[in-house]
N, C-alpha and C positions, 0 to 999 in steps of 0.2 A: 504494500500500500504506500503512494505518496503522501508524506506527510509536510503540513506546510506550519510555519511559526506566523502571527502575526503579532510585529509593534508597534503597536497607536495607542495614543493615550487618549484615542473617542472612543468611548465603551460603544456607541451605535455603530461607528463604524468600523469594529473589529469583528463586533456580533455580526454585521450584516456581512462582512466578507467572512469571515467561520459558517455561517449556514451555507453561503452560495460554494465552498468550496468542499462543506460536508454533502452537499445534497450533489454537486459531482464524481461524489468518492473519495476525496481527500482526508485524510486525519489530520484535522488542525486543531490549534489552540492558539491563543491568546498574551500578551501582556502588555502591560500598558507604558513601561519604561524601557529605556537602554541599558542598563543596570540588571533590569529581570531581563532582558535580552539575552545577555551576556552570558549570565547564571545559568539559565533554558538552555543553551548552544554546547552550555559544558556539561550537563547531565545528556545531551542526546542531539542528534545530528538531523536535523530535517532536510527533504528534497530541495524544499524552494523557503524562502524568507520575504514575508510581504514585509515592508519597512518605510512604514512614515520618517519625510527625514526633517520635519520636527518636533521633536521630541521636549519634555520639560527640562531632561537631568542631563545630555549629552545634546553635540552636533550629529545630525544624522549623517553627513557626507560621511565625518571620522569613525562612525560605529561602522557604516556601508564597509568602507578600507578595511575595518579590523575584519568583520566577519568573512570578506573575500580572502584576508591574509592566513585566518586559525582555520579556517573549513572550504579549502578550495571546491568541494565535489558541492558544498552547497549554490546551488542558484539563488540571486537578490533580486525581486522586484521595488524599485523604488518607489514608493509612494509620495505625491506633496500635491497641493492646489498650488503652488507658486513655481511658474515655468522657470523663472530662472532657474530654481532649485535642482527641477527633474533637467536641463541642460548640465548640469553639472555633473547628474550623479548616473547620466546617460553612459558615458567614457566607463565609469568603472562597477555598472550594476550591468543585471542579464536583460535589464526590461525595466523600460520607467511606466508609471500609471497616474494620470490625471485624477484631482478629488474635484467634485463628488464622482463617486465610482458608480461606474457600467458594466453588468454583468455581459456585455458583448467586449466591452474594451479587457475585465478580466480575463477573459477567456484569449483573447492575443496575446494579453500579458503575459498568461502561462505556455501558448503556441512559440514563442519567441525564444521563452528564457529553457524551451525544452522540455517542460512536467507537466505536459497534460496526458490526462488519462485515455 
């Protein structure tokens, strides 16, 4: 089973992308910081990482670097409503994704970075 992490600190919109990606098969879960990101990545390795890159407690771009550096096999989808952001974090994520999210844009998201089911 593919299993995906998500980190946003919108409780709605972590729940909404966890349904839309358990009702395609996915085994996901949730957190709402960089910090439990981090923690998460080191008890267990998921396929894909949805990742808001603003975050309260870290810079998203800097957490993006780290987790491509600790878990090469894992794929990043970037998440941000602010384009400059997702230009940035374009170069070194599998797949950037526009907020609010579309369950048609998700689904490229995951055709791109490689994990769809």
């Amino acid at each position: 089973m593919i299993s995906a992490l998500i980190v946003d600190d919108q409780e709605a919109v972590a729940r909404t992308l966890m349904s839309y990606l358990e009702m395609e098969g996915y085994h996901a879960w949730a957190v709402e910081n960089g910090a439990a990101a981090l923690a998460s990545l080191k008890k267990s390795t998921p396929s894909v990482v949805f990742l808001d890159l603003m975050l309260p407690d870290m810079d998203g771009i800097a957490l993006l670097s780290k987790i491509k550096n600790n878990n090469s096999a894992t794929k990043v989808i970037a998440m941000s409503g602010d384009e400059a952001l997702l230009e940035r974090a374009s170069s070194c994520s599998d797949a950037v994704l526009a907020k609010p999210l579309k369950s048609v844009e998700i689904k490229k998201a995951l055709e791109k970075a490689a994990v769809i089911i």
